[in-house]
Structure formats: C-alpha cells, structure tokens
N, C-alpha and C positions, 0 to 999 in steps of 0.2 A: 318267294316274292321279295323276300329283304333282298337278296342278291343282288336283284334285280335294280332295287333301290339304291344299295349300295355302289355299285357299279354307275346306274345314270350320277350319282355324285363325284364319284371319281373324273368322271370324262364330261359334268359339267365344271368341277372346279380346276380343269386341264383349259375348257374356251376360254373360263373369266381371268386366269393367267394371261392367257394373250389378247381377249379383247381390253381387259380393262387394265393394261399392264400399268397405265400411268398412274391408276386412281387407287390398287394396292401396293403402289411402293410402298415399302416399309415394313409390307405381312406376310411377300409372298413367299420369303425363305418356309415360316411357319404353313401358309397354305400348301404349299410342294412337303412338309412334314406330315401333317395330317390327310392328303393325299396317300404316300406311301402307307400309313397306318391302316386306311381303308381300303387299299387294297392288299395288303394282308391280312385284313380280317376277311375281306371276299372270299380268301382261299377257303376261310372254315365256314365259310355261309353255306355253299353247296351240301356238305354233308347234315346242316346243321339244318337247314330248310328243309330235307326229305324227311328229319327225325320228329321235325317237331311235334309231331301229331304222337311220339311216345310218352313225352314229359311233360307237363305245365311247366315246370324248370325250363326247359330248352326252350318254349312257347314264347315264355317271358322276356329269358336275353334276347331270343328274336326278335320281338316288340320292340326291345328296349334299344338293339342295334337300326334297325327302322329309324326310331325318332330320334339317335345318336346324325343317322345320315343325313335326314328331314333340317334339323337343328345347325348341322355343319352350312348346308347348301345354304340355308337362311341367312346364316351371320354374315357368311361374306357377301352375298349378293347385295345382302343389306346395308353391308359398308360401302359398297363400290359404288350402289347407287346416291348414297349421302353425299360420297367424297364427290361424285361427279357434281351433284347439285350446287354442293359450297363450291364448288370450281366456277361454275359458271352465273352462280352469283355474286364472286368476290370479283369475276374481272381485271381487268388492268390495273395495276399499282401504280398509276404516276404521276398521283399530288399529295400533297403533305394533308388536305382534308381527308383522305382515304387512308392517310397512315395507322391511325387506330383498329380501322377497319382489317387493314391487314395484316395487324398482332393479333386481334381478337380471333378472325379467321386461323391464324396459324396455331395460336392456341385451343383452339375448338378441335384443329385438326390431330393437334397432339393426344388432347385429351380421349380422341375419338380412339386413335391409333394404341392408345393402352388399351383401352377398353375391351375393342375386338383382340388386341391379341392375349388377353386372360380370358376374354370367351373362348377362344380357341384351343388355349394349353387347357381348360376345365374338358374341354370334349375330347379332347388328345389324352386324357388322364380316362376318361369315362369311355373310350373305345379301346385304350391298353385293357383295361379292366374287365373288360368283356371278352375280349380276345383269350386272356387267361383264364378267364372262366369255361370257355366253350374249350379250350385244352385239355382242362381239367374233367370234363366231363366226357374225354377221350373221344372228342368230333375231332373228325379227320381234317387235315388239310387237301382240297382236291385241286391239284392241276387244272388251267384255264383248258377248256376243250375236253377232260376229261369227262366221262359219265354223261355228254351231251344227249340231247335226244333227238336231233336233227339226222335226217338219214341223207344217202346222198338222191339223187336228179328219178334214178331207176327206181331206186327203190321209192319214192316219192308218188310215182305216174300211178302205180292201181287206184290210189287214194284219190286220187283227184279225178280218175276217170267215173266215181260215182257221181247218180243226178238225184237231186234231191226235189228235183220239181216233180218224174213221178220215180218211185224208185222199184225197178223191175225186182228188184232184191226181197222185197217185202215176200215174209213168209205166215201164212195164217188165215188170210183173206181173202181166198179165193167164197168159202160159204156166204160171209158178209155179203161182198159184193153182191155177189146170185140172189139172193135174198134183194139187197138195196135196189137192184136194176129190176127186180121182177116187181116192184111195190110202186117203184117209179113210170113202169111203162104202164101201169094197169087203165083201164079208158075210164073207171067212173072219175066223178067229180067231187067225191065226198070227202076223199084224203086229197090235201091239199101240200103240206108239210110234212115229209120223211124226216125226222132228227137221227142224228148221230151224240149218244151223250154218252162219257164216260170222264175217268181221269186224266191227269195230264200225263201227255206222254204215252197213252194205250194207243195209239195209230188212226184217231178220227179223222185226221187232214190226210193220211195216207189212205188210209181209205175211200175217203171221198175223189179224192183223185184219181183212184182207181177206178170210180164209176162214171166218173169225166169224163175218160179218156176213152169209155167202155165202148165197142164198136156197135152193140145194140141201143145205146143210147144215143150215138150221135146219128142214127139211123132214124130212130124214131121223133125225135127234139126236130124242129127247126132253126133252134137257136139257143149258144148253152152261154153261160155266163156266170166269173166266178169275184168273188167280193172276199177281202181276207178284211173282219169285222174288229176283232180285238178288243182289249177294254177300254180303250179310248178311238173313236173314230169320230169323221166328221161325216153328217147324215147327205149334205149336200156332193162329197167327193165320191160316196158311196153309188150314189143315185145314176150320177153322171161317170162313174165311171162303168156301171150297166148298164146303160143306155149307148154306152160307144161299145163294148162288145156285141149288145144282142144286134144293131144296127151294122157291125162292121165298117165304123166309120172312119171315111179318108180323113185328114189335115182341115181341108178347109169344113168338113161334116162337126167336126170336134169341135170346133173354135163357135159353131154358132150353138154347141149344145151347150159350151161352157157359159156361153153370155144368155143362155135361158133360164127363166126366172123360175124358184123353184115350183111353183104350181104346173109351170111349164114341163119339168122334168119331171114331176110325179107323174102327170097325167099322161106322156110319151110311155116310160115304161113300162103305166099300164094298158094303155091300149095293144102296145105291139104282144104281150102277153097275153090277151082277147083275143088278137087276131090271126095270131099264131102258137102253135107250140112250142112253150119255149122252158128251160129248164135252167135255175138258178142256184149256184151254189154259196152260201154263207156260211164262212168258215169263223170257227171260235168266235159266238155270240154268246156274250157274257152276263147280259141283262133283260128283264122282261122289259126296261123302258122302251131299252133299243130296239126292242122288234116293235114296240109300239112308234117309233118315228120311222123304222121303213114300212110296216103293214101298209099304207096307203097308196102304195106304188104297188099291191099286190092284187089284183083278181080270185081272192082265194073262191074256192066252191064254185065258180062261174064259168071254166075253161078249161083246157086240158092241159093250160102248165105245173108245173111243179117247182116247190123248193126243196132241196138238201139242205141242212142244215148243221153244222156241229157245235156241237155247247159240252163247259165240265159242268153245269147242271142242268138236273130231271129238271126243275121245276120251269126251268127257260124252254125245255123242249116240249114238256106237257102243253104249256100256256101257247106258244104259235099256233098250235092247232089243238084242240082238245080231241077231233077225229082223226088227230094226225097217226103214223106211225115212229113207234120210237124203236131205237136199234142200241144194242151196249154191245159193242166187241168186249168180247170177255181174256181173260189173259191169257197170253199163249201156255199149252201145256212145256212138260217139261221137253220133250219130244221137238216138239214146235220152236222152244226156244235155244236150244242148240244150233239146228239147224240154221235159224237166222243167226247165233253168233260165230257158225264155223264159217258159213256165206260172208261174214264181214272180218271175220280176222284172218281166213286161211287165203293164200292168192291162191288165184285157180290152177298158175304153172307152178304148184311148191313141190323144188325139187331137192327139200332138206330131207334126211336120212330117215325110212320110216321109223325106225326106235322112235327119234325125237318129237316124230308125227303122231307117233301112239300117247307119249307122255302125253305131249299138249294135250288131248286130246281129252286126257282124263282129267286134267285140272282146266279144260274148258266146259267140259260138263259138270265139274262142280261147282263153277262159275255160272252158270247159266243160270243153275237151279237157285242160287241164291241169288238173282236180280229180279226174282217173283211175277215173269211172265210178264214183265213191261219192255213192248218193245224198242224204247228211246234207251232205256237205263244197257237192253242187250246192244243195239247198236251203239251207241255210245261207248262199252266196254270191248268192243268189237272193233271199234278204229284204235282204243288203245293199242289193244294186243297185237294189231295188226304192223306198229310200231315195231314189236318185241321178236327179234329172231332166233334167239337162244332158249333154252326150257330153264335155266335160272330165272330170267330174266319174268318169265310165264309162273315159276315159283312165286317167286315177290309179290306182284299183282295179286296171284292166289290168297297170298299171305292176308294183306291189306284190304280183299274184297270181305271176306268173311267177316273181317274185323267193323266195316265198315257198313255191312248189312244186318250187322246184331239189331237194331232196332227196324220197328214197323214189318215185322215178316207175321205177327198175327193175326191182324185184319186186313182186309182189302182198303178199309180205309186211312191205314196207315204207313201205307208203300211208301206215299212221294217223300218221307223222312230218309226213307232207307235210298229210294232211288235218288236223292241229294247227294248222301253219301257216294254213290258210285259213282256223280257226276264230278264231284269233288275230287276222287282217284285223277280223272283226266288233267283236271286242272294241277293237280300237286305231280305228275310226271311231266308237265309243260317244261320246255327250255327257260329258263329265265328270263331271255331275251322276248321270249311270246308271252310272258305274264300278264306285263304292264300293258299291251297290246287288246289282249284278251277283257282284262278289267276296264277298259277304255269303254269299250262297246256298250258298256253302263249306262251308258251319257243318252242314246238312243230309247225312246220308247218300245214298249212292247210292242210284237209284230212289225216293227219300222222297216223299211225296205233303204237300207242302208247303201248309198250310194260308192261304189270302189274308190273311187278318183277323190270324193270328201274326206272320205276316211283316211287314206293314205295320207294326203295332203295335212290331216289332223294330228298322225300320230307323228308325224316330220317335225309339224310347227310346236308339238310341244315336247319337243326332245327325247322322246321317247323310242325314234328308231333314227338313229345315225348311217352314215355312209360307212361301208365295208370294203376296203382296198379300191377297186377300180369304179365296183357299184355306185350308182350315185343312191341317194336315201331311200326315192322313192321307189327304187327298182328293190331294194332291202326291204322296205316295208309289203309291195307284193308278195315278195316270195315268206313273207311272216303270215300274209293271210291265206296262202297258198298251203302253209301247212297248217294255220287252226283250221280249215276247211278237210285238210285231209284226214286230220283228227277226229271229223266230226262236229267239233264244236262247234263251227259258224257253220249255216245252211249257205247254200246256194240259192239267190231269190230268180236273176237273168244273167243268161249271157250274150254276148256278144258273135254273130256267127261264125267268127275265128275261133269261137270258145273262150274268149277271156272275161272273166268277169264283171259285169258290169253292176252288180247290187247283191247283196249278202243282209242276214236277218240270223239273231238267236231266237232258241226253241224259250217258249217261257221258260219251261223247267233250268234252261241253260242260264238263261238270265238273271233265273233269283238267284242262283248259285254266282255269276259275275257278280249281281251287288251283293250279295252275303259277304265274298272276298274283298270287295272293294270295301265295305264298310271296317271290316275286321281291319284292313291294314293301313285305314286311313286315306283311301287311296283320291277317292270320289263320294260324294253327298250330292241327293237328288231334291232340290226344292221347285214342288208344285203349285206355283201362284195360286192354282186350281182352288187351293185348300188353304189360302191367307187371303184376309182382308188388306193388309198394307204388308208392304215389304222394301227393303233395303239391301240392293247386293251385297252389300259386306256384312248382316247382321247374322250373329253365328241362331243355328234353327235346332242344332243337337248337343249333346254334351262331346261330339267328338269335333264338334266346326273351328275348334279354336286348332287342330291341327290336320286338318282336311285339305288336300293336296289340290283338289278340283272338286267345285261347285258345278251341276248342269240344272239353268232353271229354266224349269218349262214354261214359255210364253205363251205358247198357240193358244193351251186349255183356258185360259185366264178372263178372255174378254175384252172390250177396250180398259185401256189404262190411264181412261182419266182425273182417277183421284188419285193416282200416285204421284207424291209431289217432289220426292225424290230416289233418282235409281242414281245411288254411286258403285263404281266398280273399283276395286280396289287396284291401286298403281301398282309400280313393279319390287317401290320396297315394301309391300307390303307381306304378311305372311302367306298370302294367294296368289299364286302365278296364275291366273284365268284371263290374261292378255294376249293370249300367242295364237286366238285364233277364236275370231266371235263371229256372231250371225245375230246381232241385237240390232234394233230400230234406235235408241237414246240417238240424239246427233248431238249434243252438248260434250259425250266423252270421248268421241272417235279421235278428234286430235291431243288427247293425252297419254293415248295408247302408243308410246315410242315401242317399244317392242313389237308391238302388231306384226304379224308375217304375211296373214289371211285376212283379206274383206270381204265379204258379199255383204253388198246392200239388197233393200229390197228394191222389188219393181217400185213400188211406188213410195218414194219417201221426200214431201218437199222438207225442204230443210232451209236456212238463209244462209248462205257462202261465208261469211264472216265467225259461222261457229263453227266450222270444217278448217284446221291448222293443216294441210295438207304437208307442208313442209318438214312438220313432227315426225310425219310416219316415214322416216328413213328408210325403215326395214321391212316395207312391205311385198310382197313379192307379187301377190296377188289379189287383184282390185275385178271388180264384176258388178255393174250395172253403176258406171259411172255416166251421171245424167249429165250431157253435153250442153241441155238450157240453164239449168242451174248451178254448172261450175265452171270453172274455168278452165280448157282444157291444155292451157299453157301451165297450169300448176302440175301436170303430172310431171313433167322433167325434172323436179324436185325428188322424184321417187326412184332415185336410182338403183334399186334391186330388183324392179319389178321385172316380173316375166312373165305372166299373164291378166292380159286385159281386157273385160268391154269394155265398151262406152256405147251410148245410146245418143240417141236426137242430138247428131252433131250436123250444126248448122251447116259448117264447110268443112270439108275435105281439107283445105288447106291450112285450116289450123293447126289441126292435128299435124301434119309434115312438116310446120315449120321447128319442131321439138327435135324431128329426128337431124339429128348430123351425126359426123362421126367421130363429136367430141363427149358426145350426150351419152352417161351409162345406157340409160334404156333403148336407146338405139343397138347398143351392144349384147345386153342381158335379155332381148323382149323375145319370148319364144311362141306364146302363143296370142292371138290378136283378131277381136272381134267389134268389127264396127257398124252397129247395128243402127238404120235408120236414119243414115246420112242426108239430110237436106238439099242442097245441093249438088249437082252435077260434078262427080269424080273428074278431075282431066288427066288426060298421058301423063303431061309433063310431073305434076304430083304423084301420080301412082310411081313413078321412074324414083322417088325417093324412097319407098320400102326397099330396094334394092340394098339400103344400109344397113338395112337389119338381116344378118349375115346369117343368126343363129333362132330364124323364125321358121317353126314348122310348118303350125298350124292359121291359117289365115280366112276369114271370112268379112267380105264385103255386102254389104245392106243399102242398096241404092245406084242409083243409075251411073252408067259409066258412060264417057264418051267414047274412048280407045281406049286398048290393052296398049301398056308399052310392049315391045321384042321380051321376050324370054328372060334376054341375059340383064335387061333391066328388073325383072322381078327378084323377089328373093331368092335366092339361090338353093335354101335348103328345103324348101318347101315338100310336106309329105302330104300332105290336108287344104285345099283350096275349094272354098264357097264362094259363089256371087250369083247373089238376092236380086231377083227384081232389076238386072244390070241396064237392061232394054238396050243391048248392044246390037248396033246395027247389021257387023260383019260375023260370020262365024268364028270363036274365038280358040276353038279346037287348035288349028294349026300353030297357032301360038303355045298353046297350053303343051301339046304333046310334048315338047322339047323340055321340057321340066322334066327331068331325068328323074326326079328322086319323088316325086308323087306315088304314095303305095296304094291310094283309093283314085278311082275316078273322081273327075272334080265334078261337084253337084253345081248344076245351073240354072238359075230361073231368070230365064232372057225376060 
C-alpha cells in the first residue's frame, strides 16, 4: 500500500507543478527534487511492501515512508493554497495607501517561501534516509511493471465469467438444501421460520439462494421474496421492498406502495401472505430487535407461508420462532474442500504440462486443509491462485498460507482470525494500483449495494485512479474493479443485460479486513453520528484522525439534525482532503468547496439562493438535482467543466438554452443532460439549440414538446435519448431513426 501512496504523491505533486505553477514559484526547482527522491524510493517499496509482514523493522520504515509521502503532499498543497489566498487578497497595487500593504504581503510571502522550503529539505533528508535504510536491509529495487499482478484481457475473462448472485460452483450443499426445501414445503402450520445460522463466511446466503432458485420451491410458493437485512437497515425500505417483489410491481404499482403509510405496508404484506403462499427470504439478521420490527408484517402459525432466514447467531434464530427449524452447514470436509478450491483456481481448459498440474495439485491440497472448511476463506484463496500460473509462484502463496493460518485452527470458534489471515493474503498480492481502490470501498456500509457508476466516479474525484495513455480515468477505474471482482474480493450485486455491471457489495468478512487495512495505513476513519451526541466534521474521534487521509460519516443512521449547531468541513488547506466528492445536506458549505468535482443534492433540499456561491465551484463536473425553482439556472454557465447534469422543475425551456452557445465551456464539455419536469412547453426552435452541444451522449427530456427539430438539428453524438411525458402530436420515429449513433432504442412516453 505505501506504494501505492507513494506513487499517488509523485503524480500529485507532477498536477500541482502545472496547475499551480504561478503560486510555487520559487519551490518548484526543490518540488521536481523531492519528486525524483520519491520515486526512487518507489522502486524499493515494491519489494519492501511484499516483506513487510517478515519484520516489525521493515513494517516500520514502511509506516514511516507512508507518512514521509502523506507529510510531502500536505506542505505543498498547503503552500499553494496560502499563496493563492494572499494573491487574491492583496489585489491590485495602485495607490500609495496600499503600499504598506504590499511590503507586508511580500514579506509574508518571503517568510512563507523559507519556511516550506526547509520543510521540504527536512523530508528530502528523512526519505534519503529511509531509502538507505531499506538498501541496507538488502530490499531490492523492482523495475516499474515488474512483479505486476495484472494479467492480460484472456487470461482475465474466466474470472469474471463467475456469478455471484447464485454460484453454480458451490460444492457441499447439495444435503443442506434437501433438507431446507423438504422443511420449507411441509403443509403444517406450526414451523413457521426455517433459520440458517452459523459463522461468517460458512455459505448461509449461498445456500439460501440455492433454495431460491430451487425448482420445487418455486413450484410450490406462489410468491418468493428476498430482503438482504444486515446490521444496519431501514424497516420501512425493507417492508416495501417486499411488498414490490411478492406483488411483481410495475412503475406506477411502486410509486403508490412507496407513498403508503407504514400501517398501510405492514398490513398489505401480510394479507397477501394469508392469502397466498408465499415464501420469504431474510438474509443476515443480526438482531432479535430487528425481527421484532418486521414480525408484524408476518402471519406466523396462520398460513402456509414461510420464512428462511440466515443469522451468525443461534440465539436470533431460536427467538423468530421457538417452533421453528434451525439448520448449521457444517464445515466442508477436507475432500469437499479441495474440490471447491480446484473448481475455483484450476480453468477448466488447463492446458499447462501435467508435471506442473500434479505439483499444484499437492500444494493445493495442503492449502485447502489449512483454510478449515470455510468456504469464503477456500473461494477467496481460489481466485488468488487462480491469478498464479507458474508452481513458484503456487510455492509462495503455500509458503505465506500456513504462516498466515497458525492461529484459530483449534476451535471452531476461532477460524474467522485465521480466515482474516487468508483474506489478508488476497489483499497483500493486490497490484498497487487496486490497493487504494479496494480500501476505498470502506466508506460503504455493510451489505450496501454499491452503485458502479458512484463509485467510479469517487475513486476519479479523489485522485485515486488516473487516466492511462489513450484510456480516459473512468474507463481505468472499471477495468480496477473488473479485476477486484475477478479476485474475488468485491461481489457482484446486478448486472446490466449486456453484463456490465451495474452494483457491487463486500462479503462482511471482506470488509473488516478493508477497514483493518485502511485503519492500519491511515488510509480512511468511519464516524457514526449513530453513536455521538454532538459532532463536528473536523473534530479528530481516534488517536489516528490527526493523520487520517479520509473521513466517511454516516448521516442516514443519526436522525434529524437539529441540535447540531455546527457541521464545518474542513477546506482544501487543511490536513483532510474530503472535498472532491460529497453527498452532505449543510447548504451553508457547498460554495466553499472550490475543489468540489461531484454534487448530488438531495431530492428535497430548500435552501435560500444567496448561500449557494455557485461561481466558486469552478471544478465541478457533475451537478444532480439541480432545483430550477430555487436557483437560478443562468448560474450554471459559471460552471465550466461540467459534464453531467439534472435539473428539475425548470420553469421554461428557454432559460436553460439561452446558456448554451458556442462560446460557453458547457456547451462544449456537457456530455450527459437530464431535464426533468420542464414547466413549460419545449419549442422546435429551442430544442434546435442542443444541437451545440457536439459532445452529448446521453439526453433525457421531462415534459411536453411541441415539435422534434430535423435530426441534423439534434445533437449529433447522441447514443441514450428519453422523452417523458412529450404528448407529441406526430410520430417522432422518423426523425429519430436517422440518429446514427443511438446504441439503445429511444424510450418514449408520448
């Protein structure tokens, strides 16, 4: 992971050379010094990163190279941001009252410009010295690309061809299931609740899926329905989002369950459960309360539905039903668990030399045996290895599992230490470049059905994944989460029916091990309002916050916030970069946020126009549920990097067009554009003005239109076109067809 650190400082203090070239005159000879330093030391991080788990010596310079990098990134950010400030407080020199003003200013500027550069020659002397230390302790220098773990496009595709929604691969389960489906179909009325309970990681949600999908159970059920519970959920989303499965509800079906009141939605999902067979699945229920706020939505004892259940504890599964039945997959034999690790490392066309196939073969069964019949910890070691094509390479791993499974192999209750360790192995063979990636995922609650397109978008805005030669970032950041998925490490939640992904989720056991890492390297700090009476974004919560690289505070769980009297976020010189990308309600701090890249507001946020600097946010690229009664939508032109935007309840159509010309950035930058719930009647001649926006793909229209202009008045690059509610007289097909570069059909609701 320092590497990894290392390197995002190198290629950030490569931007702040050319963005902020004006404001480190005077440093940058010394910034292009300590640059080169750092990446000379990058070359011994590689070797020095794979060792560290031999030494506390090596652990430490590691650490200590980390906060050398952390320390570099800071001083100068932190100068350029001061210098820009006095820049644009001192102004124009052109009267003799101001001349004081700017000696003093030039003198500040002096004194400034010593300062960082002996802060700079202290860390240029403290990263020589480390650099000879990891010499001395005979860490190699490894060539950039050397030792990588990225494979190429082919060797990539098995990995990704697994599904993690049900996984036919699963080996062990075939009894379970027989057993679960024969408990589940039985006619009386007295077991109401089937549980699934065991540890984390023994295959309770594989399992249950398996009884999902069973073809005797979808035979007998009238209606199945599945809830993934976790330790934080919300009882209302829970409710209503069963009541839209067991109903199979259209668009406008949804929208009336969503605005029923909750009496309303208890009392629906339990009648239809009365009135039909229906069978319900609850996945990881982690508390006896939580069953007590959904009990009331259940018919137990009174009908022929059922629920499965899976919990990691007896006592949550006893308690839902005390007639109920309880089930523990037990750990797979040794037999059993080979078998799942040869199914997940070997491809099925391996057509390497059988010698090499026989080695593997024996240092994959003594792999097996020591992952203690858990099948997460087997699959999980199972996408490593599946990485690995060489029998060295199958050595090493050997080496570091055994090592890494000395603990917790006594009891049954003391695996999840040891399967940590194994999960840890995945992470410490990660590319560098997928570390900081992987630790990001932090930020996310347990179970959270992490969105593609957010994500991406998150790990771009905080500089975490760059553009690579022709790629642009985001197309880089997919193919980062294209191989933690092939790894194993990020699940598959949905896809998209092209197959691309459209939501990803870590396993728990994945996750403690993300923030274990992210804690150890300072990477990310999780503060849960949940569990404070007052708070302050910038008050440090741990003994590590005073160099904690990112804060994720969770708002949902907390409740209203109206005794909070203040939420400051900390600026850009400050020691927390947690500007590049927020999802906060405050409207007092949005126009301080010059960096900002990402907005989403919420749906509902009034706010008064005068606290909103729209002008500030130079950098923002993308803006989402901009309300067109409450601001002004001539202020967007201001925003010239933007490339994706809603806007809502815009009164007229014409406002908005009058922004676009072809002097205006965002006319030129705007790629994707959503204008939802236009007031007014669209006309031709306005719609004839999108035709300036040359480099728009994606376009959706929310409101009525008079005419389509001709084709060639449209935009031009268009691949995605919506129009809501258009009540267009004529059929707009013929027009439309001629849009060459559309790759979907265009959705319309005349």
């Amino acid at each position: 992971m320092a590497e990894a650190i290392v390197s995002f400082a190198v290629e950030r203090l490569g931007d702040l050379l050319i963005q902020q070239a004006s404001f480190l005159h005077g440093v940058s000879d010394k910034v292009t010094e300590i640059q080169a330093e750092l990446r000379t030391m990058k070359c011994f991080l590689r070797d020095a990163d794979a060792r560290q788990y031999e030494s506390e010596v090596i652990r430490n310079w590691v650490a200590e190279i980390r906060e050398a990098a952390y320390d570099t990134e800071d001083i100068i950010e932190t100068y350029a941001s001061k210098a820009a400030l006095r820049s644009r407080r001192s102004g124009l020199q052109n009267n003799l009252n101001n001349l004081k003003r700017y000696y003093a200013c030039f003198l500040s500027d002096f004194k400034a410009l010593h300062e960082v550069g002996t802060e700079i020659d202290a860390i240029k002397s403290r990263i020589s010295r480390l650099t000879a230390s990891l010499q001395s302790y005979n860490i190699r220098s490894i060539a950039e690309g050397e030792g990588s773990g990225f494979r190429t496009e082919s060797q990539r595709l098995p990995r990704r061809a697994y599904s993690h929604v049900v996984d036919e691969d699963a080996v062990g389960v075939e009894d379970g299931v027989e057993i679960l489906v024969e408990q589940l179909m039985k006619p009386d009325k007295i077991c109401s609740v089937v549980s699934i309970y065991g540890m984390g990681g023994l295959g309770k949600t594989t399992l249950a899926k398996k009884v999902y999908h069973h073809a005797h159970v979808r035979r007998h059920f009238d209606h199945v329905a599945w809830s993934s519970i976790s330790q934080y959920f919300n009882v209302r989303d829970v409710v209503q989002g069963i009541l839209i499965q067991l109903t199979s509800a259209n668009e406008e079906h949804k929208k009336k369950i969503r605005n029923m009141r909750d009496e309303e939605l208890f009392e629906s999902v339990y009648k239809i459960q009365e009135e039909k067979k229906c069978l319900l699945i609850l996945d990881d229920m982690w508390k006896i309360g939580d069953w007590e706020n959904l009990k009331p939505a259940f018919p137990l004892h009174k009908a022929g539905s059922k629920i499965l259940l899976t919990t990691r504890i007896q006592a949550v599964a006893s308690y839902a039903d005390p007639q109920g039945f309880l089930y523990q997959p037990e750990l797979l034999s040794e037999e059993k668990s080979w078998e799942l690790l040869r199914t997940k490392a070997f491809p099925r066309d391996d057509k390497r030399d059988p010698t090499t196939i026989n080695q593997m073969e024996l240092l994959g069964k003594e792999m097996a045996k020591c992952c203690g019949g858990l099948p997460l910890a087997i699959v999980v070691l199972g996408g490593l290895l599946a990485t690995k094509h060489h029998t060295y390479e199958w050595e090493r791993v050997h080496k570091h599992t055994k090592s890494y499974l000395r603990k917790g192999k006594d009891k049954y209750e003391q695996q999840g230490s040891g399967v940590s360790d194994v999960l840890a192995l995945s992470y410490q063979d990660v590319p560098y470049q997928l570390k900081s990636c992987f630790l990001y995922l932090g930020h996310f609650p347990a179970d959270h059905e992490i969105h593609t397109k957010t994500l991406v978008q998150m790990w771009v805005a905080e500089g975490i994944v760059s553009r690579v030669g022709e790629e642009t970032s985001e197309d880089v950041a997919e193919g980062y989460l294209d191989e933690l998925i092939g790894r194993c490490m990020v699940q598959v939640g949905r896809r998209s029916s092209n197959g691309r992904v459209n939501t990803c989720r870590l396993h728990d056991l994945m996750r403690d091990l993300c923030l274990s890492k992210a804690q150890e390297e300072n990477f990310l700090e999780i503060v849960n309002l949940q569990q404070m009476e007052t708070f302050s974004f910038s008050m440090p919560t741990t003994r590590t916050s005073n160099k904690v690289r990112r804060r994720a505070i969770y708002l949902d769980q907390c409740g209203p916030l109206e005794s909070v009297e203040e939420a400051r976020l900390p600026s850009k010189n400050e020691d927390e970069d947690a500007n590049s990308y927020v999802n906060l309600n405050p409207q007092n701090v949005i126009g301080r946020m010059k960096w900002l890249r990402h907005l989403y507001l919420p749906l509902e946020l009034k706010v008064d126009n005068s606290k909103v600097q729209w002008d500030n946010l130079s950098n923002l690229e993308t803006l989402k549920n901009f309300d067109g009664e409450q601001w002004d939508v001539q202020d967007l032109a201001q925003l010239t990097k933007l490339r994706k935007l809603l806007i809502k309840n815009i009164k007229s159509f014409k406002e908005f067009v009058m922004i676009l010309n072809p002097s205006c950035p965002i006319s030129n930058n705007l790629e994707s554009l959503v204008l939802d719930e236009v007031r007014a009647t669209m006309e031709e001649t306005d719609l004839r003005q999108l035709s300036i926006c040359q480099h728009l793909y994606k376009l959706y229209l929310g409101g009525a239109i008079s005419n389509l202009p001709e084709h060639h008045h449209l935009p031009p690059n268009l691949t995605k076109l919506t129009l809501w509610e258009s009540r267009l007289r004529q059929d707009p097909m013929p027009i439309l067809e001629k849009l060459l570069n559309l790759t979907t059909r265009p959705v319309l609701m005349l």
